[in-house]
N, CA, C and O atoms as CSV, one atom per row, in Angstrom:
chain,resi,resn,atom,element,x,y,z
A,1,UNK,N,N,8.936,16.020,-9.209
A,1,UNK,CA,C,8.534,15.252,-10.371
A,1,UNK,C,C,7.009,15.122,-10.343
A,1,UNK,O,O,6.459,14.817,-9.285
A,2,UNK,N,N,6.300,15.340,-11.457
A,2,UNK,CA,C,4.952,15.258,-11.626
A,2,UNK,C,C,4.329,13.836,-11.600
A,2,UNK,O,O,5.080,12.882,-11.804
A,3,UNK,N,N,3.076,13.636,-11.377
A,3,UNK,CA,C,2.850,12.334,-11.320
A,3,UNK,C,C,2.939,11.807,-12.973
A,3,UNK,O,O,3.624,10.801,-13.153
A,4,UNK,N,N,2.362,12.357,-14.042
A,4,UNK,CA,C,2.842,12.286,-15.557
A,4,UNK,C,C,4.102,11.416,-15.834
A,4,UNK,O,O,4.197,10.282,-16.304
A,5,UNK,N,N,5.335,12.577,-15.261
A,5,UNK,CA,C,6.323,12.170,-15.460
A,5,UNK,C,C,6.804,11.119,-14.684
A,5,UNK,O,O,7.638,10.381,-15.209
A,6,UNK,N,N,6.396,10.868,-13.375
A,6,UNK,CA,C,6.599,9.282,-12.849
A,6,UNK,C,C,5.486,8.316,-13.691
A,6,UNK,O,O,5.795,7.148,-13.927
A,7,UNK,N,N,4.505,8.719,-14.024
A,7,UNK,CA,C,4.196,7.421,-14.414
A,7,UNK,C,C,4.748,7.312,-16.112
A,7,UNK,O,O,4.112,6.471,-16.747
A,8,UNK,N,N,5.571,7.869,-16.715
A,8,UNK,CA,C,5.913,7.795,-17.997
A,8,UNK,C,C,7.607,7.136,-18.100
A,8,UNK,O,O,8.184,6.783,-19.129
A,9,UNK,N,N,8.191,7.116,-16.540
A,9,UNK,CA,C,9.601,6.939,-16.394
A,9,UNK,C,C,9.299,5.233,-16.243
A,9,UNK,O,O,9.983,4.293,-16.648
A,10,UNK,N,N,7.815,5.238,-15.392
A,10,UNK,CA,C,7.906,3.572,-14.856
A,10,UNK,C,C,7.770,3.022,-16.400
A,10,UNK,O,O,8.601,2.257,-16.889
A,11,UNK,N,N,6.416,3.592,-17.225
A,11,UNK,CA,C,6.691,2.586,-18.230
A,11,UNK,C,C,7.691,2.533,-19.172
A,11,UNK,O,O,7.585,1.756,-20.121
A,12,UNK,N,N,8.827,3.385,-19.020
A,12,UNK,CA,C,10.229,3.033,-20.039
A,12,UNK,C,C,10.443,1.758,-18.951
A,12,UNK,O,O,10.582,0.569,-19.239
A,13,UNK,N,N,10.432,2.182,-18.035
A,13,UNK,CA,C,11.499,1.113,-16.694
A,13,UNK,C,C,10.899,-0.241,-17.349
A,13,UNK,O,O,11.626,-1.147,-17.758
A,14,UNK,N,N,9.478,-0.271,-17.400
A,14,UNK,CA,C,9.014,-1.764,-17.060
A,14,UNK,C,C,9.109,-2.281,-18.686
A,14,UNK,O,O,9.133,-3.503,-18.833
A,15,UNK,N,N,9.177,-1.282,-20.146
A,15,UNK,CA,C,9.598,-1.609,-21.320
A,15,UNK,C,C,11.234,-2.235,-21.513
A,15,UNK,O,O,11.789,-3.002,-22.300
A,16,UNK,N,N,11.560,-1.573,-20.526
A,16,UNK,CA,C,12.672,-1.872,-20.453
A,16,UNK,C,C,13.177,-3.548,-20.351
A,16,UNK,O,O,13.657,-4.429,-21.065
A,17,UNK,N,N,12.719,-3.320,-18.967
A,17,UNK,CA,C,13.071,-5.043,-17.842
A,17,UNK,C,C,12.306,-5.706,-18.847
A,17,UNK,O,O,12.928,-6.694,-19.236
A,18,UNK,N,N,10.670,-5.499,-19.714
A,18,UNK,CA,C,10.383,-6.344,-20.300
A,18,UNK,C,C,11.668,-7.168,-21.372
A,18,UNK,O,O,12.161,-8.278,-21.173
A,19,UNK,N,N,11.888,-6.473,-22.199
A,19,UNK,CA,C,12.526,-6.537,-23.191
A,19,UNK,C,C,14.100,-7.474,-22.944
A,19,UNK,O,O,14.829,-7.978,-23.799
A,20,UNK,N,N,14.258,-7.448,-21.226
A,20,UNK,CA,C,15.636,-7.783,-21.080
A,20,UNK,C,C,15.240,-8.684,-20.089
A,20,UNK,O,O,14.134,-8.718,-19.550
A,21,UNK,N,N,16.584,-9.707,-19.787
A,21,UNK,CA,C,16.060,-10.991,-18.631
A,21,UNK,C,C,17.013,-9.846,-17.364
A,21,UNK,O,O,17.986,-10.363,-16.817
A,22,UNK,N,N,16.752,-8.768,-17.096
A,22,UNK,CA,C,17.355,-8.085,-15.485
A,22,UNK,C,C,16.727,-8.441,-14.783
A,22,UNK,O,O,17.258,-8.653,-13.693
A,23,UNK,N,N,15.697,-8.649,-14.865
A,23,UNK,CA,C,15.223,-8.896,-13.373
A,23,UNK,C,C,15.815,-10.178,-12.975
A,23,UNK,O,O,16.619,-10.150,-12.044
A,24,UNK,N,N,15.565,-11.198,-13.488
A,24,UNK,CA,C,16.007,-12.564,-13.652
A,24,UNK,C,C,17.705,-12.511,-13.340
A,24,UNK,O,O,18.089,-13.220,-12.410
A,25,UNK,N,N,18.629,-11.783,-14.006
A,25,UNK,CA,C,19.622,-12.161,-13.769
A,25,UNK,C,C,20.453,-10.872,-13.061
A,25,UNK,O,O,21.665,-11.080,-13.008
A,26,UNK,N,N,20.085,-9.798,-12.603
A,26,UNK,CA,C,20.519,-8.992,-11.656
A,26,UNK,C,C,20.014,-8.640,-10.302
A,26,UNK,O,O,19.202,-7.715,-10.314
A,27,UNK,N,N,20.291,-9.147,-9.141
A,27,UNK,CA,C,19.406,-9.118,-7.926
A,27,UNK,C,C,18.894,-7.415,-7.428
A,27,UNK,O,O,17.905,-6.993,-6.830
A,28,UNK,N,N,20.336,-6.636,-8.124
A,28,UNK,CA,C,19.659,-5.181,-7.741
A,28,UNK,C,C,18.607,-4.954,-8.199
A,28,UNK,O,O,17.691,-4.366,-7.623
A,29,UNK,N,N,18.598,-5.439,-9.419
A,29,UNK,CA,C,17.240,-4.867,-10.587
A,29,UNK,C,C,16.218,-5.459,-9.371
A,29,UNK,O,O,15.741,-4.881,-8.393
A,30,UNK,N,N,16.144,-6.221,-9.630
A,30,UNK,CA,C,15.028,-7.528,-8.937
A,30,UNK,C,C,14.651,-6.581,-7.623
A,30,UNK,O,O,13.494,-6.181,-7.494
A,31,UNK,N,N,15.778,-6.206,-6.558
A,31,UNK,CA,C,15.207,-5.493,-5.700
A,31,UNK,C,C,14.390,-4.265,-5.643
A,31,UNK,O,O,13.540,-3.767,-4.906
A,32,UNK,N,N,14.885,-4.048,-6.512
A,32,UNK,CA,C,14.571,-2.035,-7.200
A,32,UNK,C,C,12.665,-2.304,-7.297
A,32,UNK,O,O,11.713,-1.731,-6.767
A,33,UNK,N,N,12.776,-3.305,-8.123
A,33,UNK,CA,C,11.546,-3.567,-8.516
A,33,UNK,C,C,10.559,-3.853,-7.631
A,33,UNK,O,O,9.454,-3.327,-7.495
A,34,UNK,N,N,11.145,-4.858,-6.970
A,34,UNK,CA,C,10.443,-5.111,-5.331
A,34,UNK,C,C,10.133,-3.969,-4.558
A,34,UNK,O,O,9.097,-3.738,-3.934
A,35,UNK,N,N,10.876,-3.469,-4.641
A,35,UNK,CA,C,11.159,-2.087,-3.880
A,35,UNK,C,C,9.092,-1.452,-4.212
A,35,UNK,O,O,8.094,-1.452,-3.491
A,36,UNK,N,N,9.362,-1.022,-5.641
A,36,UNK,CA,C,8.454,0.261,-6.341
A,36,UNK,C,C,7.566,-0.671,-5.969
A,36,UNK,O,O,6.775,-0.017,-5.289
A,37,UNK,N,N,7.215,-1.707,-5.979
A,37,UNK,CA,C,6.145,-2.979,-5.909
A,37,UNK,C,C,5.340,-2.583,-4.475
A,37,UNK,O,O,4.185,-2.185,-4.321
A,38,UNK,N,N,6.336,-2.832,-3.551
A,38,UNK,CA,C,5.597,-2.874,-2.208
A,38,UNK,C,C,5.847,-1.291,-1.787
A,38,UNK,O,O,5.693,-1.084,-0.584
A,39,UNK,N,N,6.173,-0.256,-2.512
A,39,UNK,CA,C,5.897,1.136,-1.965
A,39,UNK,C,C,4.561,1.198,-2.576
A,39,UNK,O,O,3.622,0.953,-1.819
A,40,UNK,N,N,4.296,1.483,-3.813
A,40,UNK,CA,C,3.327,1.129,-4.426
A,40,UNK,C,C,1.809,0.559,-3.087
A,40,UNK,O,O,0.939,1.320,-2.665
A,41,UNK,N,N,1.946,-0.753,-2.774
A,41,UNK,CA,C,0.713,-1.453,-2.107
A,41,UNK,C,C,0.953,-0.775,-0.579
A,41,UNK,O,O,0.070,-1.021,0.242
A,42,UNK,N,N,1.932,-0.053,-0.202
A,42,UNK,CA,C,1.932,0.814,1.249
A,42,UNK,C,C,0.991,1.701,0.711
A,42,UNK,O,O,-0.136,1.896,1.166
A,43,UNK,N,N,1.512,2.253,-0.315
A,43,UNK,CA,C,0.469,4.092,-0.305
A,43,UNK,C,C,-0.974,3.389,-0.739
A,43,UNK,O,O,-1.971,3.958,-0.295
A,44,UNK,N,N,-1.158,2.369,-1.450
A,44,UNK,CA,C,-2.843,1.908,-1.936
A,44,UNK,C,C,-2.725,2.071,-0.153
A,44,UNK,O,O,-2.945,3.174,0.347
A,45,UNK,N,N,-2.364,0.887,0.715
A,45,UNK,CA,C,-3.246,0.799,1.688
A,45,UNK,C,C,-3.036,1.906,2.673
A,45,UNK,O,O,-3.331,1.685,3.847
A,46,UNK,N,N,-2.665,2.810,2.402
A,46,UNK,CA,C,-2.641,4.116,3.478
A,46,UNK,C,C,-3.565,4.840,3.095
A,46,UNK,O,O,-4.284,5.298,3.982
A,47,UNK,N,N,-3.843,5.160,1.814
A,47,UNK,CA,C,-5.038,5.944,1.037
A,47,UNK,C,C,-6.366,4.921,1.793
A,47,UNK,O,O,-7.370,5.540,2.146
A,48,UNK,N,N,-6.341,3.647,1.981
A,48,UNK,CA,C,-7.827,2.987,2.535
A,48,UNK,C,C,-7.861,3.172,3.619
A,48,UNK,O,O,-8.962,3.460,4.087
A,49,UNK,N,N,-6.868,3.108,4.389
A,49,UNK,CA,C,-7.044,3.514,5.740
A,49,UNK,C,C,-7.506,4.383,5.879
A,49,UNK,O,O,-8.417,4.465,6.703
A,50,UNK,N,N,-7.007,5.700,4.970
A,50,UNK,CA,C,-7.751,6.722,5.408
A,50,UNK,C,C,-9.221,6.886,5.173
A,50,UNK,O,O,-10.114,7.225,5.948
A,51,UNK,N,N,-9.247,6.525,3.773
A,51,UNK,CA,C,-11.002,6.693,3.621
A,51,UNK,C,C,-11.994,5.900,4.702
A,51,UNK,O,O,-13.186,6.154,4.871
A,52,UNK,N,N,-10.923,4.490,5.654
A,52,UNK,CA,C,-11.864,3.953,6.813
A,52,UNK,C,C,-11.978,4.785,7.715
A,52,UNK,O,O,-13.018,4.853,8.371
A,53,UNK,N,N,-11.222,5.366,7.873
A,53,UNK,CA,C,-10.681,6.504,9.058
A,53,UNK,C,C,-12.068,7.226,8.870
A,53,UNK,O,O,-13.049,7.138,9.609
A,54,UNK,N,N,-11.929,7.966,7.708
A,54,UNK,CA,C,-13.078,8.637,7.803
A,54,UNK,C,C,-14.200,8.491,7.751
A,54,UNK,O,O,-14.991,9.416,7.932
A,55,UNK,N,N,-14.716,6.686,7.356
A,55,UNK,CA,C,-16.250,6.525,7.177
A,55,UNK,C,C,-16.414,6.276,8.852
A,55,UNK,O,O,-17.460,6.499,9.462
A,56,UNK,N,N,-15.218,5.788,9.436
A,56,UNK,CA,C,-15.347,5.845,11.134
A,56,UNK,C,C,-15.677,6.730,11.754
A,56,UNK,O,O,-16.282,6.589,12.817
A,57,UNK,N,N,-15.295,8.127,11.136
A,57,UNK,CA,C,-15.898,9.196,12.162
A,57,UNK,C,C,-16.990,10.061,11.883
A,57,UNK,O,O,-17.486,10.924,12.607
A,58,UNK,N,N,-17.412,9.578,10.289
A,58,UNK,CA,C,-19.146,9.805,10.633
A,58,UNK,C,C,-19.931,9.077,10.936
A,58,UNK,O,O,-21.053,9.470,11.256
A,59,UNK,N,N,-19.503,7.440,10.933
A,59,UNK,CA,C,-20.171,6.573,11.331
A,59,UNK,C,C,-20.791,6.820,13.239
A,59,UNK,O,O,-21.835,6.724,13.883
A,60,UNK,N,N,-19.582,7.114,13.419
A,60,UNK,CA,C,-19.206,6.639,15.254
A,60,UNK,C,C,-20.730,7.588,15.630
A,60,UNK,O,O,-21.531,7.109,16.432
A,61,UNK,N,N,-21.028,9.081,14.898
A,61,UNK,CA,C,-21.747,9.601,15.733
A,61,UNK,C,C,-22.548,9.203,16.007
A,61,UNK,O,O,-22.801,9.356,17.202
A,62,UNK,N,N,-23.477,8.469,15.246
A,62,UNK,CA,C,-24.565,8.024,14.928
A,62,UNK,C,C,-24.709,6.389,15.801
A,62,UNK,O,O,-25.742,5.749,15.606
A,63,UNK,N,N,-24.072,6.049,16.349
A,63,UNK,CA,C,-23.321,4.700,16.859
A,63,UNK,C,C,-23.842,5.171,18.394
A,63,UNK,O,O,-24.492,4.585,19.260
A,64,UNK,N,N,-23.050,6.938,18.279
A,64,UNK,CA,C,-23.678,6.957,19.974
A,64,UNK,C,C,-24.533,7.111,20.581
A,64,UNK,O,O,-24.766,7.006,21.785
A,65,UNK,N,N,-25.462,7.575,19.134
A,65,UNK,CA,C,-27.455,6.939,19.605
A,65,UNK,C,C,-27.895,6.557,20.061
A,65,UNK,O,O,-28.797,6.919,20.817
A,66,UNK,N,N,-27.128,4.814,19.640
A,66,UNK,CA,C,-27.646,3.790,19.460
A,66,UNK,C,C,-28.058,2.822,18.601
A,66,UNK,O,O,-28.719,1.846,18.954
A,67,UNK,N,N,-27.562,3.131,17.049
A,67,UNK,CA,C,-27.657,2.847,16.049
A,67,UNK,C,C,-26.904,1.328,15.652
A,67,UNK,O,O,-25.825,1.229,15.069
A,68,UNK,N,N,-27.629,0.363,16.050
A,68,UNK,CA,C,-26.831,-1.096,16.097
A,68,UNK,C,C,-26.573,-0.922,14.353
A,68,UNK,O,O,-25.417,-0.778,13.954
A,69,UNK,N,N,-27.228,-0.937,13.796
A,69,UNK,CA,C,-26.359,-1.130,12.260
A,69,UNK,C,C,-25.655,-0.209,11.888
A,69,UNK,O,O,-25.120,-0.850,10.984
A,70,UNK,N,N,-25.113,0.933,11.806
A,70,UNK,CA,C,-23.946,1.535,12.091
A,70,UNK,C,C,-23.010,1.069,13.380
A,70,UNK,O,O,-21.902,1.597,13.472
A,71,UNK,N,N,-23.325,0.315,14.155
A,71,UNK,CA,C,-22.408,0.099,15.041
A,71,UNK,C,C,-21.722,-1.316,14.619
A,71,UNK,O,O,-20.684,-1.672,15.176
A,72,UNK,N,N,-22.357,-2.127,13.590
A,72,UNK,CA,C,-21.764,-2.986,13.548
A,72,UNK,C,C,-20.616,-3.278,11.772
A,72,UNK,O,O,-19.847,-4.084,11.247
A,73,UNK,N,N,-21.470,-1.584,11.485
A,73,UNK,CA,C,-20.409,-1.272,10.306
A,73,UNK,C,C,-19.454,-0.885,10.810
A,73,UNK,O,O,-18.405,-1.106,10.205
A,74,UNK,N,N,-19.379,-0.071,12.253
A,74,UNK,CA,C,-17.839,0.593,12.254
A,74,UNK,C,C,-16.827,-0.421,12.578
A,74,UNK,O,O,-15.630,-0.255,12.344
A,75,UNK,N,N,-17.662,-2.188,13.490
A,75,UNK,CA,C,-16.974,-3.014,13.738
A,75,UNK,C,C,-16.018,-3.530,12.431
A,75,UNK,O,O,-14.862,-3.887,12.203
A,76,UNK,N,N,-17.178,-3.340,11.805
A,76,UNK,CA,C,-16.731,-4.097,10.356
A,76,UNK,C,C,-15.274,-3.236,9.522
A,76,UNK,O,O,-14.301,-3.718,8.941
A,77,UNK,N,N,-15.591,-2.094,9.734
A,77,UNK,CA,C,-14.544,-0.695,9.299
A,77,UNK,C,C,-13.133,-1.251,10.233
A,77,UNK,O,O,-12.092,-1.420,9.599
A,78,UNK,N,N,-13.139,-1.520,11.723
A,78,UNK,CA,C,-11.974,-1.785,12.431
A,78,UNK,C,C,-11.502,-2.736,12.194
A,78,UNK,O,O,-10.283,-2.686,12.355
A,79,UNK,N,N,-12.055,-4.148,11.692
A,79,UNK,CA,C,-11.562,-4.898,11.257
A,79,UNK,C,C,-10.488,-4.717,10.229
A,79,UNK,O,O,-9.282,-4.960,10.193
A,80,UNK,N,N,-11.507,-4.120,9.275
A,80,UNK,CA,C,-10.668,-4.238,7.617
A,80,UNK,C,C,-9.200,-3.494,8.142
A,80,UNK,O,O,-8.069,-3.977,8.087
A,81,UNK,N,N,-9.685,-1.941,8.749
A,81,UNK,CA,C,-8.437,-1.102,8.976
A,81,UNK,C,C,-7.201,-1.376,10.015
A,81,UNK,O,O,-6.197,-0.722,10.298
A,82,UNK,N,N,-7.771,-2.758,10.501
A,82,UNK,CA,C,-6.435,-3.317,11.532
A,82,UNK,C,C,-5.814,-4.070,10.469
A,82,UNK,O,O,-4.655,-3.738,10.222
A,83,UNK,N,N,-6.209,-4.816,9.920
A,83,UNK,CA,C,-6.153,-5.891,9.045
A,83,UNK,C,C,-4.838,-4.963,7.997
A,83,UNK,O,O,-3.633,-5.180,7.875
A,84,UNK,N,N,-5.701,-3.942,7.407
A,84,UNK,CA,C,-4.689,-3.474,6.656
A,84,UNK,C,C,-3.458,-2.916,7.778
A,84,UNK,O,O,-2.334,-3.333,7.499
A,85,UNK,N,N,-3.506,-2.462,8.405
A,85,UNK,CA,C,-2.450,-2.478,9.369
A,85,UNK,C,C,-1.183,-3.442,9.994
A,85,UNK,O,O,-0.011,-3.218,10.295
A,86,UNK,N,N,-1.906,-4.409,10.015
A,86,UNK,CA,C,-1.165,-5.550,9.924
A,86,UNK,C,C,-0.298,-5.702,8.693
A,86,UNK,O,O,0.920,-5.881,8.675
A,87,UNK,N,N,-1.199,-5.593,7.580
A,87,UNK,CA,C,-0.489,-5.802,6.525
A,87,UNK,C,C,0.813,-4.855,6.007
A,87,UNK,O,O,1.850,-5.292,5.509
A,88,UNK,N,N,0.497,-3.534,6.242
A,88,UNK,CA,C,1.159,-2.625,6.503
A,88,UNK,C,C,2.481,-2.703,6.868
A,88,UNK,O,O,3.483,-2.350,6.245
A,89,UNK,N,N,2.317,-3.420,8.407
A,89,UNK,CA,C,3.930,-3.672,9.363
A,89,UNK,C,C,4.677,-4.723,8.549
A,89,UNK,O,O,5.904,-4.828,8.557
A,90,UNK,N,N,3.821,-5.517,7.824
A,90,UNK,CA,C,4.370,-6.563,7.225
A,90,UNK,C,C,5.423,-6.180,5.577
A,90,UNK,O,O,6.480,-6.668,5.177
A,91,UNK,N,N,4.442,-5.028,4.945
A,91,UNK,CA,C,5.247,-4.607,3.544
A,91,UNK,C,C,6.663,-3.551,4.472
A,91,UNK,O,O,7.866,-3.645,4.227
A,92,UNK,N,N,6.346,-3.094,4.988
A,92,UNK,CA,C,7.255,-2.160,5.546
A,92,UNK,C,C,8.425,-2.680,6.005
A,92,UNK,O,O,9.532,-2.260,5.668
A,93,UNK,N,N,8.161,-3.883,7.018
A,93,UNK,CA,C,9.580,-4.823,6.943
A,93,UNK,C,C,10.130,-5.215,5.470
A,93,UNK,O,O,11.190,-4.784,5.017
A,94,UNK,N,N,9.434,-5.913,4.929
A,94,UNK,CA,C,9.909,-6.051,3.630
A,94,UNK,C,C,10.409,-4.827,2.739
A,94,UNK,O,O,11.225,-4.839,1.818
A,95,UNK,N,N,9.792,-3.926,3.198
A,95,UNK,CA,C,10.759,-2.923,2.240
A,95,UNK,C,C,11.980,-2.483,2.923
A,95,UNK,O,O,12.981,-1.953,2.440
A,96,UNK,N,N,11.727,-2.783,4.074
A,96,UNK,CA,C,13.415,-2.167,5.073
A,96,UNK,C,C,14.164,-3.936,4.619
A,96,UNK,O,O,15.367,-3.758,4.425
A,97,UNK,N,N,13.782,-5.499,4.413
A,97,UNK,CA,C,14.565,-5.873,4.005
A,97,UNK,C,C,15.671,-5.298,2.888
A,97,UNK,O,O,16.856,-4.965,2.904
A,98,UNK,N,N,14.608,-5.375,1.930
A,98,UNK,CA,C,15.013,-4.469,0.460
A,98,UNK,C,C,15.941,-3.751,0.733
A,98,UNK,O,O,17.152,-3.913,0.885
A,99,UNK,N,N,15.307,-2.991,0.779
A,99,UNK,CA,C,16.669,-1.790,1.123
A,99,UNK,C,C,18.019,-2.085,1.490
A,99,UNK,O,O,18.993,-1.679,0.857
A,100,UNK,N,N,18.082,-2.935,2.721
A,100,UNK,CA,C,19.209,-3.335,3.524
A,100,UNK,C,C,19.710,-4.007,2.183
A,100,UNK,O,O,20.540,-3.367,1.537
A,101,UNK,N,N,19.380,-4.968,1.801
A,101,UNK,CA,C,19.786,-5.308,0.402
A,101,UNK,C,C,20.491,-4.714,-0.627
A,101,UNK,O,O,21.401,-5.313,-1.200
A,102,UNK,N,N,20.162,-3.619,-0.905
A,102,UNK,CA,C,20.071,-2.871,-2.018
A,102,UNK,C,C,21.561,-1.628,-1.297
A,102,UNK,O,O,22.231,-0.914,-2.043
A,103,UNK,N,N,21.712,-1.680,-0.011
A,103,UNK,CA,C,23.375,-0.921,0.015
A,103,UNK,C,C,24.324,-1.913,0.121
A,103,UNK,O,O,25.520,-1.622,0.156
């Protein structure tokens, strides 16, 4: 499936649920939704990770200079990218709740 065509299926989906109280009164719906919700904010924060990933490894060279202000950006880079990591383990349970839910 093309990205086009996923993003043209979500907005029937979400014309849809608008238009109707499912979410509200069917828990599958409700999960489904949850579901696309937090797959959705996994791949945003896997796409940042990576772009930290990579400002980390042109940063680092320059770090092994001696370069205190690059060294205290890459601190700053490990932060954010644990952080999202954390957050990470956290949607991921929640989507294995979901799921378990949802059979």
């Amino acid at each position: 499936m093309t990205d086009m065509e996923k993003k043209v299926l979500m907005r029937i989906c979400t014309k849809i649920v608008a238009e109707t109280e499912l979410y509200v009164t069917d828990s599958e719906m409700q999960n489904l939704i949850d579901w696309v919700c937090v797959s959705g904010q996994i791949k945003e924060n896997n796409n940042r990770i990576r772009e930290l990933t990579g400002e980390y490894k042109q940063i680092e060279p320059g770090c092994r200079e001696g370069v205190r202000e690059k060294l205290e950006r890459m601190k700053e880079v490990c932060r954010e990218r644990d952080n999202l990591f954390e957050q990470q383990n956290d949607l991921k349970g929640r989507q294995r709740r979901i799921e378990k839910a949802l059979e």
